[in-house]
N, C-alpha and C positions, 0 to 999 in steps of 0.2 A: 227215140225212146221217150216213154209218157216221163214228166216231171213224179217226184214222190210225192205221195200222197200228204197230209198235213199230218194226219197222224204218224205215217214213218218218217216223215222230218224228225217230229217232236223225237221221237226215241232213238233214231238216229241220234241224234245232237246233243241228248243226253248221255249217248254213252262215251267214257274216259278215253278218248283216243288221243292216238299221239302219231309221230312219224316213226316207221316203222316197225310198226306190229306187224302179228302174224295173228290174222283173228278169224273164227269159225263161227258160221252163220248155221244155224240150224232152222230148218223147217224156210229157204231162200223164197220158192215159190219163182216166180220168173224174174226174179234177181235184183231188183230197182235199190234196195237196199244196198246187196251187195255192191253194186255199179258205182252208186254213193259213198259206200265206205272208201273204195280204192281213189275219190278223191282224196281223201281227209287225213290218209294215211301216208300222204309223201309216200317213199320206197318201202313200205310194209306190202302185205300179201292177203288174199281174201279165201278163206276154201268155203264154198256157199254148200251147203247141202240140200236132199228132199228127196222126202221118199218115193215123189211121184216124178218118174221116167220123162211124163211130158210136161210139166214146168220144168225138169231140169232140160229139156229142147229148146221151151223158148225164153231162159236164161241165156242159153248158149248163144241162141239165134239173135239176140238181143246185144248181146257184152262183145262183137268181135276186138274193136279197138284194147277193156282191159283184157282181156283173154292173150292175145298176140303179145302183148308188152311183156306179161308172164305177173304181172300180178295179181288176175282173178281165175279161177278153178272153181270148179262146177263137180258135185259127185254126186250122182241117186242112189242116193242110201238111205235109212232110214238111223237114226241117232242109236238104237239100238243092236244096232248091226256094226255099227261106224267101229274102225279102231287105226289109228296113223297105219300108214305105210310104213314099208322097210325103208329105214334112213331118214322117217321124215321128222322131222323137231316139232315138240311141241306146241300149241297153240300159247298167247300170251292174254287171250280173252276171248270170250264166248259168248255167243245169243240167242236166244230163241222167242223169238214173235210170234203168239200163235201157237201153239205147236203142243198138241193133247198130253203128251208126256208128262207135260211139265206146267199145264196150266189146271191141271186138272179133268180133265175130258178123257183121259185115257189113265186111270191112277196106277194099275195093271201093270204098263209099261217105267212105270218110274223109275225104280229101284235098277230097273236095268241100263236105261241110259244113263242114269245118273253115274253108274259104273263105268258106263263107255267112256262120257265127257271126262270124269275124272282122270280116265286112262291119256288123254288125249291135250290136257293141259299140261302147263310150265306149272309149280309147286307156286301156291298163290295166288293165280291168275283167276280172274274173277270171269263169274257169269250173271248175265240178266234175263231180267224175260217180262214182259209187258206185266202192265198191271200192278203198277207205281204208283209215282207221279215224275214222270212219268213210266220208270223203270222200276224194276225191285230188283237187289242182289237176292242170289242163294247161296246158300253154304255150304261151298263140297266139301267139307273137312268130314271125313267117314264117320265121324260121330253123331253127326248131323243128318237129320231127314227133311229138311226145309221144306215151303213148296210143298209140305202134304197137308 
């Protein structure tokens, strides 16, 4: 598997991790990210997303080692569709690199994922998304439209 790139280093490295989170990747693409996160996380857990069917293949195809362990998960969804599963616990952080929802390329889509992600976190739990330095928070407190 290629190394990450410099740029998802930098925001990788930026973001507040710790040993055991539960943290959601939005917009994964074929996962190098996510692959990287489940080092950084000791026994925490990764659910990578994307709405596109064939990078979530060659995430898969890519991650057997964290996949088997049971710490990286892979779903083709698109963030506005996304909502946890039955029984499954909240996320503890969030991200999205790239990802038109939320960077502006799709403004359409906002108001909805932003509902989803909020449905989908632990009360508190932060999100980011490129275009910092190297990261920017947003602010899912429902009163907030950040990000537009």
């Amino acid at each position: 598997m290629p190394p990450l790139s410099a740029r998802l280093q930098a925001l990788v490295a930026a973001l507040p991790l710790r040993p055991g989170l539960r943290v959601l990747e939005i917009g994964c693409g074929p996962g190098a990210a996510a692959r990287d996160l489940c080092r950084r996380i000791g026994g925490g857990t990764v659910l990578a997303i994307d709405r596109s069917p064939r990078a979530i293949a060659q995430a898969i195809a890519a991650s057997g080692p964290e996949i088997a362990s049971g710490q990286l998960t892979f779903r083709s969804i698109a963030i506005e569709d996304f909502a946890l599963a039955a029984g499954e616990p909240p996320f503890d952080l969030a991200f999205a690199f790239r990802v038109g929802a939320f960077d502006g390329r799709h403004p359409e889509r906002f108001d909805v994922a932003i509902g989803r992600l909020r449905a989908a976190l632990a009360p508190g739990a932060p999100f980011f998304i490129d275009g910092g330095a190297p990261l920017r928070a947003i602010d899912l407190s429902p009163k907030c439209q950040a990000g537009r």
